[in-house]
Z-matrix of the N, CA and C atoms (Angstrom, degrees):
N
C 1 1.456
C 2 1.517 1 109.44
N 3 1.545 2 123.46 1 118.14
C 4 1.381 3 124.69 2 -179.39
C 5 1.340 4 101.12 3 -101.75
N 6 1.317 5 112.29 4 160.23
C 7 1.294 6 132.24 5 176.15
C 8 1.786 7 111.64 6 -112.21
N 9 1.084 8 114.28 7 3.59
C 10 1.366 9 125.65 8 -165.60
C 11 1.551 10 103.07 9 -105.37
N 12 1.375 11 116.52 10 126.35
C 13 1.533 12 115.20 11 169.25
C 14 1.481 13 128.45 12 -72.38
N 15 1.344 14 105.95 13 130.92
C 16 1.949 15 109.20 14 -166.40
C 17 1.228 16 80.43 15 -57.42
N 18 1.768 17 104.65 16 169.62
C 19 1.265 18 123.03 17 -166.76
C 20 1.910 19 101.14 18 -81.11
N 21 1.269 20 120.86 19 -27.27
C 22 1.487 21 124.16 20 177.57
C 23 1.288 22 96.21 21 -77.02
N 24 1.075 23 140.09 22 17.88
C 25 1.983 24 114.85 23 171.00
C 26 1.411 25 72.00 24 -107.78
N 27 1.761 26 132.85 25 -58.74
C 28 1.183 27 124.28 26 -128.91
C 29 2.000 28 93.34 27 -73.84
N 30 1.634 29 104.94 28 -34.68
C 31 1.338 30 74.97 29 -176.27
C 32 1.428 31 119.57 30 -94.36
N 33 1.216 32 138.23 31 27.18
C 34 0.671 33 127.81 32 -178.85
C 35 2.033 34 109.01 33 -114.22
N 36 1.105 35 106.85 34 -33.79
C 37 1.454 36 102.62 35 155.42
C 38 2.032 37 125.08 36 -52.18
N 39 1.516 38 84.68 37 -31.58
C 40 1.718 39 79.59 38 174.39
C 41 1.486 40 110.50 39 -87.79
N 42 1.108 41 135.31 40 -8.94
C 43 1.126 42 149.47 41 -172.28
C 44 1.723 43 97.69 42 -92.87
N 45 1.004 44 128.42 43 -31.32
C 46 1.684 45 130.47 44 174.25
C 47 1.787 46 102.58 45 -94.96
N 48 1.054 47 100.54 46 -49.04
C 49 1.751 48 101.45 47 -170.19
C 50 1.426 49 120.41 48 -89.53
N 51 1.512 50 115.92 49 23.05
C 52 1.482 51 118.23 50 -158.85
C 53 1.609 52 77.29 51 -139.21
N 54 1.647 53 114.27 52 146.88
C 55 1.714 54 128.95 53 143.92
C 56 1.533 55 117.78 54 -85.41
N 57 1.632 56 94.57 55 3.91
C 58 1.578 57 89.03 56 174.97
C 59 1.505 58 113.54 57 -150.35
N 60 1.618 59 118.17 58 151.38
C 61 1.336 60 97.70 59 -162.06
C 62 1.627 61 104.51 60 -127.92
N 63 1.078 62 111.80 61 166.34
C 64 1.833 63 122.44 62 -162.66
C 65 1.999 64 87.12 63 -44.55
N 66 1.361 65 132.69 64 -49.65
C 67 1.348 66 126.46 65 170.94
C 68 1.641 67 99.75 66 -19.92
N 69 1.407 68 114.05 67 -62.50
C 70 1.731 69 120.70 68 -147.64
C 71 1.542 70 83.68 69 -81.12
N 72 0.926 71 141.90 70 -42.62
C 73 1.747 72 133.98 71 -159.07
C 74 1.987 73 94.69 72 -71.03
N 75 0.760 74 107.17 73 -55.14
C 76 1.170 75 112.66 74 -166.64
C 77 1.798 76 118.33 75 -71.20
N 78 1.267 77 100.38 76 -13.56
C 79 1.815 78 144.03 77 -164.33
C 80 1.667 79 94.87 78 38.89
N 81 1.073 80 119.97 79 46.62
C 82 1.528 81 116.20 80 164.09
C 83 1.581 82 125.40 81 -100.02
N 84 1.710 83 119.04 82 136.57
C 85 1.208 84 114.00 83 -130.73
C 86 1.884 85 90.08 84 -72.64
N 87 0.992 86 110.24 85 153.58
C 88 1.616 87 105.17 86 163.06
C 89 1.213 88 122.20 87 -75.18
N 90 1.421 89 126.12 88 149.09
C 91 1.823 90 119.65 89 -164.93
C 92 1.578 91 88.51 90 -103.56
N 93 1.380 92 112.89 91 149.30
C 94 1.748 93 110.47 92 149.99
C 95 1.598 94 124.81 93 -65.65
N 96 0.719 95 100.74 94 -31.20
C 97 1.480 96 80.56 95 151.08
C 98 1.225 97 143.78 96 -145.83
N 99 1.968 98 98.15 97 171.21
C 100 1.492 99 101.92 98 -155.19
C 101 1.833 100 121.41 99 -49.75
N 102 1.678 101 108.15 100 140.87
C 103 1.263 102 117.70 101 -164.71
C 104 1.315 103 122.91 102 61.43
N 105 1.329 104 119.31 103 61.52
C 106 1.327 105 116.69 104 -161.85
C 107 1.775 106 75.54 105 -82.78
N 108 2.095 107 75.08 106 165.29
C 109 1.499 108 79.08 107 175.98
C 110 1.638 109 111.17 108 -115.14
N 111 1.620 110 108.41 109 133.54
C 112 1.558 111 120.95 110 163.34
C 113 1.305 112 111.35 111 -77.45
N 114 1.692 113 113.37 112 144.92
C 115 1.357 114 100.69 113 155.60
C 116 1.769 115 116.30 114 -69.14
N 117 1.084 116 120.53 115 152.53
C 118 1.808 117 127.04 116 178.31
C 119 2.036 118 87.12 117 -46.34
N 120 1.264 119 96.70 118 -114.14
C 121 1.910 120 98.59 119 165.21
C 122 1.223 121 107.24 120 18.45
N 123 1.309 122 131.98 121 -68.28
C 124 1.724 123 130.87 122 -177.38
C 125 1.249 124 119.91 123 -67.82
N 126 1.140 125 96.17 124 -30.65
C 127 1.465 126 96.14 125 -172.33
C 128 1.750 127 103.12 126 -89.99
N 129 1.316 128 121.65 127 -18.44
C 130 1.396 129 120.21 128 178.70
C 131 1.640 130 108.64 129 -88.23
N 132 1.254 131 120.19 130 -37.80
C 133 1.647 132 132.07 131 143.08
C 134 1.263 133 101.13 132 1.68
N 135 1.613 134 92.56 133 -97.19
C 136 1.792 135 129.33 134 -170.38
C 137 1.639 136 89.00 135 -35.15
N 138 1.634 137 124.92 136 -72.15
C 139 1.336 138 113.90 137 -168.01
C 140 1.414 139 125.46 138 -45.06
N 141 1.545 140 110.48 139 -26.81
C 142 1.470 141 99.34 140 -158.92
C 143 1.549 142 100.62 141 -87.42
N 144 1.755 143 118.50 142 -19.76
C 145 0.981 144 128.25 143 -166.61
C 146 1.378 145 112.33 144 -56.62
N 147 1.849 146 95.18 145 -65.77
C 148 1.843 147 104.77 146 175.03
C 149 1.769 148 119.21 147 -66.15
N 150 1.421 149 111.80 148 -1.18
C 151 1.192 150 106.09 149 171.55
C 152 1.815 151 115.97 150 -92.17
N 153 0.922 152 107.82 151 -6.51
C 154 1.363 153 136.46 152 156.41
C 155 1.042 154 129.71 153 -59.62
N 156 1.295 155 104.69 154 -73.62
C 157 1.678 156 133.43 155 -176.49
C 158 1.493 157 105.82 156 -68.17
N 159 1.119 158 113.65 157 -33.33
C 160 1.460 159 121.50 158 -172.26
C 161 1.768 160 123.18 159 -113.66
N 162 1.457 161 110.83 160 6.26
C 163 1.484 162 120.16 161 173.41
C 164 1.445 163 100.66 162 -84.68
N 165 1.538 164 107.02 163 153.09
C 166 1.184 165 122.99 164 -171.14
C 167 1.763 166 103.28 165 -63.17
N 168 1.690 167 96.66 166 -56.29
C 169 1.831 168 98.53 167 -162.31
C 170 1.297 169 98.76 168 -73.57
N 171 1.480 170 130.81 169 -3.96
C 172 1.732 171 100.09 170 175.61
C 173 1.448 172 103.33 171 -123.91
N 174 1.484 173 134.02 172 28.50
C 175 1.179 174 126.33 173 -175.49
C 176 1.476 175 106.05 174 -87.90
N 177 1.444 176 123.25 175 -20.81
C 178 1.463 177 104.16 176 159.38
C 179 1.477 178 121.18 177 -119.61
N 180 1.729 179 113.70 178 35.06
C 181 1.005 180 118.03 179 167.71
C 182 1.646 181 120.45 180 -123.08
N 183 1.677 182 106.92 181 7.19
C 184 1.279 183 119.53 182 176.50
C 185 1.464 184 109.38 183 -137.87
N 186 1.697 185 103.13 184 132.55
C 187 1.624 186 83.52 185 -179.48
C 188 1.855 187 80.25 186 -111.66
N 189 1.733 188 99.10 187 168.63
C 190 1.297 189 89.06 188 -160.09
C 191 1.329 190 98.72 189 -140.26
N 192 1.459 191 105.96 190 14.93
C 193 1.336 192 134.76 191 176.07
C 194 1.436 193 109.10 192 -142.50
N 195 1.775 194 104.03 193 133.98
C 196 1.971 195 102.99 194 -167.51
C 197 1.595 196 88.20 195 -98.85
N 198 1.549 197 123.69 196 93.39
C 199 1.522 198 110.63 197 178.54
C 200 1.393 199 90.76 198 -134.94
N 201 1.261 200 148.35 199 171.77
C 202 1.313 201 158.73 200 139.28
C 203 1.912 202 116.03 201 -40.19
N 204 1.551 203 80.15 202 -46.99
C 205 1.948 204 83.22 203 -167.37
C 206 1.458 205 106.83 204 -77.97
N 207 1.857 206 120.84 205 5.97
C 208 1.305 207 103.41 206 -145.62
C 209 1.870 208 77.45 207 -97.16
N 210 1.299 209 104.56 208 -18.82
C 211 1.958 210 115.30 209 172.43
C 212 1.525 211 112.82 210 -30.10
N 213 1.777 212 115.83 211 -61.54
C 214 1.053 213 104.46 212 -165.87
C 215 1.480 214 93.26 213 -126.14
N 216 0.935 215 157.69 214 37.62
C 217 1.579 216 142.16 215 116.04
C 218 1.531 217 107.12 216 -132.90
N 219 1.610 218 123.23 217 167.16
C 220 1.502 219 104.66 218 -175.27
C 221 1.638 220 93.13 219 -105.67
N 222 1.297 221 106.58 220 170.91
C 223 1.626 222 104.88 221 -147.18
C 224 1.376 223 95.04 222 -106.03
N 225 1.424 224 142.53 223 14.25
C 226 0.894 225 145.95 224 135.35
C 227 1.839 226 136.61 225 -105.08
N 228 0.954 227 96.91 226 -172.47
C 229 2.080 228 94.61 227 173.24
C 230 1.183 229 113.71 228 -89.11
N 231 1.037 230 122.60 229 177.26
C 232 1.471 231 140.21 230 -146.42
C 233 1.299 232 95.28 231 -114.70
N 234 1.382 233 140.74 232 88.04
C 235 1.364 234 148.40 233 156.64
C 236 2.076 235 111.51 234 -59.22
N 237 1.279 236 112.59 235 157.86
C 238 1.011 237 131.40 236 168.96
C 239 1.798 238 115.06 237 -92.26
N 240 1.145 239 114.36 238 148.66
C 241 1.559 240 102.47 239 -176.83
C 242 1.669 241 120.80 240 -75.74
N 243 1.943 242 91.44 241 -15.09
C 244 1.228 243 95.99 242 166.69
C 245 1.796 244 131.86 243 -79.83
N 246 1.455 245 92.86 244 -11.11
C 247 1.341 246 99.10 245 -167.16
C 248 1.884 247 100.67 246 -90.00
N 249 1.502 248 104.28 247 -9.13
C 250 1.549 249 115.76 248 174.93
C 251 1.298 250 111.53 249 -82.42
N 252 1.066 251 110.81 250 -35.84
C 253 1.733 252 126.72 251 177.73
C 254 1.781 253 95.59 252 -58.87
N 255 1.026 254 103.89 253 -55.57
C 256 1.642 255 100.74 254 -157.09
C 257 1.392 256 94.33 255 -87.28
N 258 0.961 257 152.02 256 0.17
C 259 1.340 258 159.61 257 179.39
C 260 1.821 259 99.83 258 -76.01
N 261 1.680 260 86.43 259 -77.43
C 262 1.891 261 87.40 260 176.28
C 263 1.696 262 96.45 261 -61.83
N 264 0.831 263 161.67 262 -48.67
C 265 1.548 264 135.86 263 -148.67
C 266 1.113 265 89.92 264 -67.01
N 267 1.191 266 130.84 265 -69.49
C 268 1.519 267 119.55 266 -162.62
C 269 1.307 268 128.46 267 -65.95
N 270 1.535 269 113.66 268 -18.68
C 271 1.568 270 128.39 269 -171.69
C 272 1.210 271 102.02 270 -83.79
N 273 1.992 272 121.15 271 -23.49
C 274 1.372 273 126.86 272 -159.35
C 275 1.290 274 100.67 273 -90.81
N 276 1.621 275 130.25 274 -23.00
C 277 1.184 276 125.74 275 -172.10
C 278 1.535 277 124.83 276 -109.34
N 279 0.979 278 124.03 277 124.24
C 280 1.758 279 123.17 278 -159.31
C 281 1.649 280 91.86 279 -55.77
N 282 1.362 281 117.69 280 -62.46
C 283 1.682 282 102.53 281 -165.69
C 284 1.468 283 114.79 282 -57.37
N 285 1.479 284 130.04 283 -59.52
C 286 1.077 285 119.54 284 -174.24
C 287 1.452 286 119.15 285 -42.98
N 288 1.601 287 100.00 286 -42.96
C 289 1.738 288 104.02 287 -177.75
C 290 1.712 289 111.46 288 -45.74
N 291 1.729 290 95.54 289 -47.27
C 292 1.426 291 104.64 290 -175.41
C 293 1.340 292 107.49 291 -42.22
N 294 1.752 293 109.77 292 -53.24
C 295 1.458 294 116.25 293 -159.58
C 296 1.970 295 97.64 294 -66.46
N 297 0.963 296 133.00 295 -53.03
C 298 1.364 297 148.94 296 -166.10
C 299 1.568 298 88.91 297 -43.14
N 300 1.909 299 108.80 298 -86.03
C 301 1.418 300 105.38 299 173.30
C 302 1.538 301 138.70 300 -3.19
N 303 1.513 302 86.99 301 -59.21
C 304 1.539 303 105.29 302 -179.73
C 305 2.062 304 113.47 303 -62.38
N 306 1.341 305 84.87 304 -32.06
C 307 1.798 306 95.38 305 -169.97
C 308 1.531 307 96.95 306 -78.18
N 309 1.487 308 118.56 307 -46.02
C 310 1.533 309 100.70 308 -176.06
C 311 1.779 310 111.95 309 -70.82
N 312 1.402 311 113.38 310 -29.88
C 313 1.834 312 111.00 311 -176.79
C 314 1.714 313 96.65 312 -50.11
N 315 1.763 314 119.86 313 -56.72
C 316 1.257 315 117.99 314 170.08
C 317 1.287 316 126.84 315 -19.33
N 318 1.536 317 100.62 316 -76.99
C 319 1.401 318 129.38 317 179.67
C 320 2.063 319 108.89 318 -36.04
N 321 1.518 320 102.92 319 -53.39
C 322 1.534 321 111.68 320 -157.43
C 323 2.132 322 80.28 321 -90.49
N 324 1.442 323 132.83 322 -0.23
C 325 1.209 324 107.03 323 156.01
C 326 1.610 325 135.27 324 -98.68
N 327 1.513 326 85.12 325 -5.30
C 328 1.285 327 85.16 326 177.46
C 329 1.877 328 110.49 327 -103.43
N 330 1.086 329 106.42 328 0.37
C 331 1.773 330 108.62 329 176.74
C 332 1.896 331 102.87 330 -87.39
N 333 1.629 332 101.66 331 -16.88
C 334 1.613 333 84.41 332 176.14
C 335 1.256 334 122.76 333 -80.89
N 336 1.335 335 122.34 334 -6.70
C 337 1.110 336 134.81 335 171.84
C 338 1.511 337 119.27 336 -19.45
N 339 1.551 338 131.97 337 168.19
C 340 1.344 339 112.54 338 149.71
C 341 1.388 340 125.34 339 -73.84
N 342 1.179 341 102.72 340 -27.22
C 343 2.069 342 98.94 341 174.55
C 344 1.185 343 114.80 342 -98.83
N 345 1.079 344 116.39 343 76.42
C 346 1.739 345 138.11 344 168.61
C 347 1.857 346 93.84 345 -38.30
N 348 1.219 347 94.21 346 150.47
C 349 2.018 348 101.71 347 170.74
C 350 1.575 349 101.18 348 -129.94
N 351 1.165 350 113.07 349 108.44
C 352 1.567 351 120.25 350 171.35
C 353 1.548 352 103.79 351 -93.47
N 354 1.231 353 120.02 352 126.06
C 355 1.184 354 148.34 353 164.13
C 356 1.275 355 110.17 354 -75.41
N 357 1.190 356 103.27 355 129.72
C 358 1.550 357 107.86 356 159.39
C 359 1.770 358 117.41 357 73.67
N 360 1.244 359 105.58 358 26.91
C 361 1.575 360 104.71 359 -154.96
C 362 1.642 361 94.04 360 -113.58
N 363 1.486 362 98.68 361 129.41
C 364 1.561 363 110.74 362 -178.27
C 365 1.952 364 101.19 363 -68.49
N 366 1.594 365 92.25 364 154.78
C 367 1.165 366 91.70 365 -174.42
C 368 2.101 367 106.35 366 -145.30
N 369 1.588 368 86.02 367 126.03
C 370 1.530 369 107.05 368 -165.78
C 371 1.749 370 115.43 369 -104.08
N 372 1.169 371 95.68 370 152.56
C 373 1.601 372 89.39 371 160.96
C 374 1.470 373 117.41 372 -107.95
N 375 1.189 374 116.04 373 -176.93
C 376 1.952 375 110.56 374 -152.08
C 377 1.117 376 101.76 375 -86.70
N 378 1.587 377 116.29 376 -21.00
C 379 1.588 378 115.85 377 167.98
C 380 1.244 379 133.66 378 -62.57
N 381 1.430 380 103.89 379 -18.56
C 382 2.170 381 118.96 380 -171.51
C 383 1.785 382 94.98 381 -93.08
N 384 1.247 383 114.93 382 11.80
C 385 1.556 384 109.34 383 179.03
C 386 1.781 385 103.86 384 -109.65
N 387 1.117 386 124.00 385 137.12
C 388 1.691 387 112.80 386 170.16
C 389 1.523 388 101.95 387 -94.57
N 390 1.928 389 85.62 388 145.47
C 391 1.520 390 105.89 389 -172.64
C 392 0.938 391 84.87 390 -103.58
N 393 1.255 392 115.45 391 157.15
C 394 1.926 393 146.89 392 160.64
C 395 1.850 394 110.89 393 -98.33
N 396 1.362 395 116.99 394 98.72
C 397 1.555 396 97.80 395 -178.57
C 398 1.504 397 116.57 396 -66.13
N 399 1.665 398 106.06 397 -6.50
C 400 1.875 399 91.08 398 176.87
C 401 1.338 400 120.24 399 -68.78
N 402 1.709 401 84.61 400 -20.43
C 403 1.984 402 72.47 401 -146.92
C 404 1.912 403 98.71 402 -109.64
N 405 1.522 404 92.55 403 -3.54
C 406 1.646 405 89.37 404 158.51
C 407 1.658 406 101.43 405 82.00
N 408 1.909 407 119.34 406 17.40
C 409 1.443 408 111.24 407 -175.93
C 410 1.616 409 108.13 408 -135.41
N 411 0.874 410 149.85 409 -179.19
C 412 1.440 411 163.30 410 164.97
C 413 1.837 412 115.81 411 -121.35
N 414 1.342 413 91.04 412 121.94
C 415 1.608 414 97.95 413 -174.76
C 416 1.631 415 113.60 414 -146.04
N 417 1.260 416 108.38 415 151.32
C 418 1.235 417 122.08 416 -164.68
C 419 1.582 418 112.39 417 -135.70
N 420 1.713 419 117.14 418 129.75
C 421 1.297 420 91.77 419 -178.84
C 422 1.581 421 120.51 420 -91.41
N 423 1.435 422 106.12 421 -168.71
C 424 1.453 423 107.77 422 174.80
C 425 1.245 424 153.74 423 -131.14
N 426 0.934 425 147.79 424 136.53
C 427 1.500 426 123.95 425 -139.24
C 428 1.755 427 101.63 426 -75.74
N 429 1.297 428 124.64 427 31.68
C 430 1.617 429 118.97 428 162.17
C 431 1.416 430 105.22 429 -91.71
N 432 1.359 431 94.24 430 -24.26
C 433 1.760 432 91.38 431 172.58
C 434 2.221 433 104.81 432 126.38
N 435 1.349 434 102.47 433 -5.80
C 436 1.384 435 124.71 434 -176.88
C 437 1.779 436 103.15 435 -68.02
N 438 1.275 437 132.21 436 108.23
C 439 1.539 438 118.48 437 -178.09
C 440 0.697 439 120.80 438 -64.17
N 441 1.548 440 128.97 439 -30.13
C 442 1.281 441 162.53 440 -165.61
C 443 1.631 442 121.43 441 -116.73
N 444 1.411 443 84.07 442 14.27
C 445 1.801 444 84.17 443 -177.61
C 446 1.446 445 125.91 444 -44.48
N 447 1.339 446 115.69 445 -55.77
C 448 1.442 447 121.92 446 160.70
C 449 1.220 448 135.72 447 -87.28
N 450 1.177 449 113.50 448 132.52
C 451 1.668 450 108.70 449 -165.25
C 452 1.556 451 104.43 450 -145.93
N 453 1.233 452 99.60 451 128.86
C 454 1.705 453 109.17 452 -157.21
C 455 1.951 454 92.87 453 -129.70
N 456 1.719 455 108.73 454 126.63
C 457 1.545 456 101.82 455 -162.71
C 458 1.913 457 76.99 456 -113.32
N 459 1.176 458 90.14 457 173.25
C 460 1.678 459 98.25 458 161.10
C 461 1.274 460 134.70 459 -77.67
N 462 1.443 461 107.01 460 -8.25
C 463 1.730 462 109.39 461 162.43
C 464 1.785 463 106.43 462 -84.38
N 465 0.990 464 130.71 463 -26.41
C 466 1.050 465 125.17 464 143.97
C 467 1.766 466 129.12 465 -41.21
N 468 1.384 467 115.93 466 -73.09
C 469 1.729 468 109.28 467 163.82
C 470 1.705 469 109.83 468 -41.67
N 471 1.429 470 110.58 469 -32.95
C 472 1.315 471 83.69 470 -165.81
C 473 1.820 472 114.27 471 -96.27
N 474 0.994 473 112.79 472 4.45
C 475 1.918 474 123.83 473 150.09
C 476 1.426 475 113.35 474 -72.73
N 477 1.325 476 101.77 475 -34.27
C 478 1.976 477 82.82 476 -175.65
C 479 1.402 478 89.27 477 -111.01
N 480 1.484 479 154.88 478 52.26
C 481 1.101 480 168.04 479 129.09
C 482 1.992 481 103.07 480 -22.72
N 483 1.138 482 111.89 481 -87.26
C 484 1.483 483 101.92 482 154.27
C 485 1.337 484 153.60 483 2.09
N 486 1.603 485 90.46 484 -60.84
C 487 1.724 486 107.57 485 179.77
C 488 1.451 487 111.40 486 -103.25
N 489 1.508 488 107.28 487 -12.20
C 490 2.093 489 110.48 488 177.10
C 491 1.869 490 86.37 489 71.37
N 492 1.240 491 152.92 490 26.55
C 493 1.230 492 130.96 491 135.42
C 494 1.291 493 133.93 492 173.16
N 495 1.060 494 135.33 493 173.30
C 496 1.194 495 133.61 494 -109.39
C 497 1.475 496 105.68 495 -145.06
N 498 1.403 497 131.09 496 120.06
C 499 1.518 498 125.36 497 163.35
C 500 1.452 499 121.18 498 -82.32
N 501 1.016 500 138.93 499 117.78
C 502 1.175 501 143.00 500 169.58
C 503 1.859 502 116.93 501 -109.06
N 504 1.209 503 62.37 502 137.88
C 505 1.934 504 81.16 503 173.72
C 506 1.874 505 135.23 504 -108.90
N 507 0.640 506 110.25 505 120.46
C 508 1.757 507 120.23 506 179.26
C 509 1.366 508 103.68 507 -50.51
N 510 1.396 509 113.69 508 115.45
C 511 1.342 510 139.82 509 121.62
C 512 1.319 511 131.59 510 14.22
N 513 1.522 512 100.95 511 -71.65
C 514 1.474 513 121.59 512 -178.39
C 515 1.732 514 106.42 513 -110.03
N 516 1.452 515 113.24 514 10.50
C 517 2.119 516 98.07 515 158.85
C 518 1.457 517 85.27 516 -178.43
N 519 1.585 518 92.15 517 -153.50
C 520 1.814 519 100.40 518 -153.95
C 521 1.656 520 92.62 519 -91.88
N 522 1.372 521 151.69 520 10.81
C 523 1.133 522 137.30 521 -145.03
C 524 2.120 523 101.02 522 -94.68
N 525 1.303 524 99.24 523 166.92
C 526 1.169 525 86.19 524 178.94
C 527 1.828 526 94.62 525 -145.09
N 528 1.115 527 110.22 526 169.64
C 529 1.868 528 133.62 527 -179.72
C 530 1.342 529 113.86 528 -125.62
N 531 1.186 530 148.71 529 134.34
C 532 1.170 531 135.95 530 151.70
C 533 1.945 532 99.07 531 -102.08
N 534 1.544 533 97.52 532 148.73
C 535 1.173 534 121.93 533 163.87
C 536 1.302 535 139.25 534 -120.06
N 537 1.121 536 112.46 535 154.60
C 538 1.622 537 113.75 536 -161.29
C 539 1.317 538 93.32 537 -120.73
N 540 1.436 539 108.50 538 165.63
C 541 1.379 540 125.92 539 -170.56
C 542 1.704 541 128.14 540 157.26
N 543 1.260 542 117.19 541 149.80
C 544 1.452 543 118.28 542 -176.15
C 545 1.397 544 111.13 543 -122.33
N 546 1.796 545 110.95 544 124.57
C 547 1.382 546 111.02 545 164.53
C 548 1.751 547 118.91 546 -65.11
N 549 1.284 548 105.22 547 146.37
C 550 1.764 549 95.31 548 163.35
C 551 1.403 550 83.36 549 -98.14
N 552 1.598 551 94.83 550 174.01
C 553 1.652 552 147.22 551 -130.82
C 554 1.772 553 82.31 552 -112.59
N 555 1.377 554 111.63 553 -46.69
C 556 1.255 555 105.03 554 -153.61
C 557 1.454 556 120.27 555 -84.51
């Protein structure tokens, strides 16, 4: 009896429950198709890079990128060393990759759907947003740093009129809000 998750639950739950996938940790480009092949070397590269880039004691004592912007913020997210670990295991091995591949094509067919599932998404009512009477919109900022990240007009309320609310998306990154709200009648 193991207590350890086969490698197809594990990747495939991170592949549903993640906005980002061992591709982005590793920042190696994804191939179209399934099992693309890495050289080994690249793919151990890529590991040593984000284990670098992404360790606590050398993240502000190594830059690991020669860019200007990488000075004052690092130009990616903040990975775990575990999430680097499991990144190369699976990226390092042709089958798992195969199997992984297969879990994200899944994953990206079932999010095109019409009923998208946003995770994790704060949720407002239309009043916690400030309106502007010039410009006829409601906006809210966001914690990417956008003041105006969300911006919700009234041709908008009046498409999701029906459902009372509304997903909105940021401006300045991938984040999203849903909002609540009631049309009047009159």
């Amino acid at each position: 009896m193991s207590t350890n998750a086969t490698p197809t639950s594990h990747q495939t739950a991170f592949a549903v429950g993640n906005p980002y996938t061992y591709y982005d940790i590793l920042q190696l480009a994804r191939g179209g198709a399934e099992g693309s092949n890495f050289p080994k070397d690249g793919i151990k590269a890529a590991y040593r890079r984000a284990l670098l880039l992404h360790h606590p004691d050398k993240t502000s004592h190594t830059s690991v990128e020669p860019s200007s912007s990488s000075q004052t913020q690092p130009p990616t997210p903040k990975y775990s060393i575990d999430e680097i670990v499991s990144a190369y295991e699976v990226l390092s091995d042709s089958k798992k990759r195969a199997e992984y591949d297969k879990a994200l094509k899944r994953n990206e067919k079932d999010m095109q759907g019409q009923h998208r599932t946003h995770i994790g998404i704060e949720m407002y009512d239309l009043e916690d947003l400030v309106y502007d009477e010039d410009k006829d919109i409601w906006s809210k900022g966001c914690r990417c740093g956008d003041e105006h990240g969300y911006i919700l007009t009234v041709l908008d309320l009046e498409n999701e009129s029906q459902h009372g609310e509304v997903y909105v998306g940021c401006r300045g990154c991938s984040l999203f809000i849903k909002v609540l709200f009631a049309m009047d009648e009159g």
